[in-house]
N, C-alpha and C positions, 0 to 999 in steps of 0.2 A: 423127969422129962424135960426137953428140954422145949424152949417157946417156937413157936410155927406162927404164920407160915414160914419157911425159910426157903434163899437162893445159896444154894451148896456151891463154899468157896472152897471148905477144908474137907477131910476126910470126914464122913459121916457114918452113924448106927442107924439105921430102921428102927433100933427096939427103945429110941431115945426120945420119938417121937409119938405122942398121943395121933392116934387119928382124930378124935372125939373133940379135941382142940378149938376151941373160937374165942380166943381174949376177951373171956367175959362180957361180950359183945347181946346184947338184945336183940332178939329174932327178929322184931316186926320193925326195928331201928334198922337192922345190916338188911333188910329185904328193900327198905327203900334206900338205902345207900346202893344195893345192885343195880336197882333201876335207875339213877342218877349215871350208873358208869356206862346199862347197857345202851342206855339214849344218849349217850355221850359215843361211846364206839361206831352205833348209826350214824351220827352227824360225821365222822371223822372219817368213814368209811368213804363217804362222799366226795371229801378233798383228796382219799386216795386214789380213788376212782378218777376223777378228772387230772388230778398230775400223769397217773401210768407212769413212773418212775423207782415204785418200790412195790413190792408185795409184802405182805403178813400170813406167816404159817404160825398157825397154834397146832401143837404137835403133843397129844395124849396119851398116855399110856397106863396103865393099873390091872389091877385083875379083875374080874367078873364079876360087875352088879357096883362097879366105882361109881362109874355117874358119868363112864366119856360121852354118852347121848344126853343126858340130862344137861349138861354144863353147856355145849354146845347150843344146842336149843334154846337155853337161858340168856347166855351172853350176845348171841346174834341175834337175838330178836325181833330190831329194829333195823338190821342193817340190808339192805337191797339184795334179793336172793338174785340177782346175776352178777353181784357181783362178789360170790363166793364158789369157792371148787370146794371141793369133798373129799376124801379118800377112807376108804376102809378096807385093813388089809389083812385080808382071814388067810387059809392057807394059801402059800401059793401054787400060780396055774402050773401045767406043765410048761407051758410058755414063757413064762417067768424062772421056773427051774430052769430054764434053757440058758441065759444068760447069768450077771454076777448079781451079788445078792444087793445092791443097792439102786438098779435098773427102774424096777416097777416103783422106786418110789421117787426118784428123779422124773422120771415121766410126770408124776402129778403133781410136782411144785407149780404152785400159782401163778398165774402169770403177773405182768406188774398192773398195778391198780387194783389187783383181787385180795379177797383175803380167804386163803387156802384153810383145811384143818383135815388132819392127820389123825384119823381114829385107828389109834393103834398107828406102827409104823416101822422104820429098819430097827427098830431096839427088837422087834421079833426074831432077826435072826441071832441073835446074842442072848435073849431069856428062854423062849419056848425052846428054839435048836440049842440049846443047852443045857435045859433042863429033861426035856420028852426026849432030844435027836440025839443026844450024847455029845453036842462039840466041844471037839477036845481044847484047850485049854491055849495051844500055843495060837491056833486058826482063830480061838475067841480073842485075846489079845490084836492079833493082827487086826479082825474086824473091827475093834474097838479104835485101832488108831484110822483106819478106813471112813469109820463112821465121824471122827471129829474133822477131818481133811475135809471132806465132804458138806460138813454143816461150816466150818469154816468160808469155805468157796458159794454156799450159800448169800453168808451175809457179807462177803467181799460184791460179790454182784448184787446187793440190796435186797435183800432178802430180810425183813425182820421176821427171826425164829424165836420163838418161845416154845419152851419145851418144860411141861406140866405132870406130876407125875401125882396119883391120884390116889393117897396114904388110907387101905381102908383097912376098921378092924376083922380079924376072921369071927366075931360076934355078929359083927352089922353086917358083915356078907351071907352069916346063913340066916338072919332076920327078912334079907331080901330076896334070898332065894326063897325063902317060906312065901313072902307073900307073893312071886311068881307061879308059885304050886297053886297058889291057893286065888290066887284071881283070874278068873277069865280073859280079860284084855293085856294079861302079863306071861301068861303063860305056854306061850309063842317064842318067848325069848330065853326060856329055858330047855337046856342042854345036858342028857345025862356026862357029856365030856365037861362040865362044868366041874360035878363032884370028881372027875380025876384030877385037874386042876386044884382043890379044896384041900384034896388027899398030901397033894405035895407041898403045901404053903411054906414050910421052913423052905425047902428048895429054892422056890420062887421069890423068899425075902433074901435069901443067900444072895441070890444071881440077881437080883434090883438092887440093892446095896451094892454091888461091884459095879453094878453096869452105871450108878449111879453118880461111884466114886470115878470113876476112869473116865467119864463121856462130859462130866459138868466142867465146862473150859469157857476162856474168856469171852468167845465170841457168842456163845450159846449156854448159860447157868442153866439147871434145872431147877426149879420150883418143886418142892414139896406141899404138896397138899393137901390139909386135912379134910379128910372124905365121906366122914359118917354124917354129919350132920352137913344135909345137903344146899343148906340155906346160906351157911357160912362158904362152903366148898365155891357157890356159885357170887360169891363177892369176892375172895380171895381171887377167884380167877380172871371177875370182870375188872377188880380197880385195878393188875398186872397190864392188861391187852390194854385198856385205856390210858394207863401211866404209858405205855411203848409208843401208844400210835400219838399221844402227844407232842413225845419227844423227838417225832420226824419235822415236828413245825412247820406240815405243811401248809401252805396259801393258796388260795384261789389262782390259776395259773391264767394267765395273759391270753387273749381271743389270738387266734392264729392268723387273723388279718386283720385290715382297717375297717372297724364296721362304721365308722364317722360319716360315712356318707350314705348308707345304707338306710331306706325308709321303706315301711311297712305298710302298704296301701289296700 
């Protein structure tokens, strides 16, 4: 196996990576190293907000029961709910069939000073429409160079994208669908369309390894993430967002007028 987390430069295997993964790391040690990054991304979030100059997408993806609500919830903790957008993108509308398959998720890029996340996202039309839809092979190509053009033109216009992909094993997914069945306040979010999903897993590691290999480019690396043990899952992904939004170096930006004469009586 080879060491994780890892940002995919070269061609990659799926079956080279442990999902189970956490550099011999101490639970109750990496739980407060999260909380060091996700009260760090709070405060950082604040200088993005008053710049309005860039946005931050974190952009999700995995199969069912990975943790893209979990991680989320984790890492923003602290940071100002207005000033984050959301997107979760199940099937699409008829509406959205009407137009091209990267529409509905252009529409919900963040605006600047926000920090956006992508649960789930256009990698849908490249895994499920080619796993469940049948897309043929030259049309997947095409979207694949469609898709990096596009996240390209993202971070040309400032755009920091991070894009996370959420390594879980097919053991610890049916460990979590059990305890979906089996808890009352879980089992809401269970989908007999889950186990068709489950049924196909080589499929779905096929089509994420390609989409993996073909989409991770310079402006936008994917992050592999080991996904079973959700404690590590949720530090590997706070100290990435916080190592990003560091490196915007942003500062407190300048009053837009003279408040020098300005008294408060």
């Amino acid at each position: 196996m080879r060491e994780q987390p890892v940002v995919i430069h070269d061609k990659i295997k799926l079956s080279d990576f442990d999902p189970a993964y956490c550099a011999r790391r101490e639970k109750e040690e990496t739980k407060r190293a999260t909380r060091t990054y996700t009260k760090r991304i709070g405060e950082l979030q604040e200088l993005l907000y008053a710049n309005s100059n860039h946005a931050v997408l974190l952009l999700f993806q995995g199969l069912d029961a990975s943790g893209k609500d979990g991680v989320t919830r984790r890492i923003l903790r602290d940071v100002n709910p207005a000033g984050v957008e959301t997107a979760n993108f199940k099937v699409p509308s008829a509406e959205e069939r009407a137009h091209d398959f990267l529409w509905r998720e252009h529409r919900a890029v963040p605006r600047y000073g926000n920090i956006g996340v992508f649960n789930r996202s256009h990698y849908e039309a490249v895994l499920v429409e080619r796993v469940i839809g049948g897309l043929e092979p030259p049309i997947c190509r095409q979207r694949f160079r469609r898709i990096v053009e596009f996240e390209e033109m993202l971070v040309e216009n400032r755009v920091v994208l991070l894009k996370f992909y959420l390594h879980l094993s097919k053991e610890e997914q049916a460990e979590r669908f059990r305890e979906r069945l089996e808890l009352p306040e879980k089992r809401w979010k269970f989908s007999a369309s889950d186990l068709e999903t489950r049924r196909r897993w080589q499929d779905y590691m096929k089509a994420y390894e390609e989409t993996l290999n073909a989409t991770s480019h310079a402006a936008a690396r994917w992050h592999i993430v080991p996904a079973d043990r959700n404690w590590y899952r949720n530090y590997v992904v706070s100290r990435a967002v916080a190592e990003a939004m560091e490196n915007l170096k942003l500062k407190w930006p300048k009053a837009k007028e003279d408040l020098s004469k300005i008294r408060i009586t």
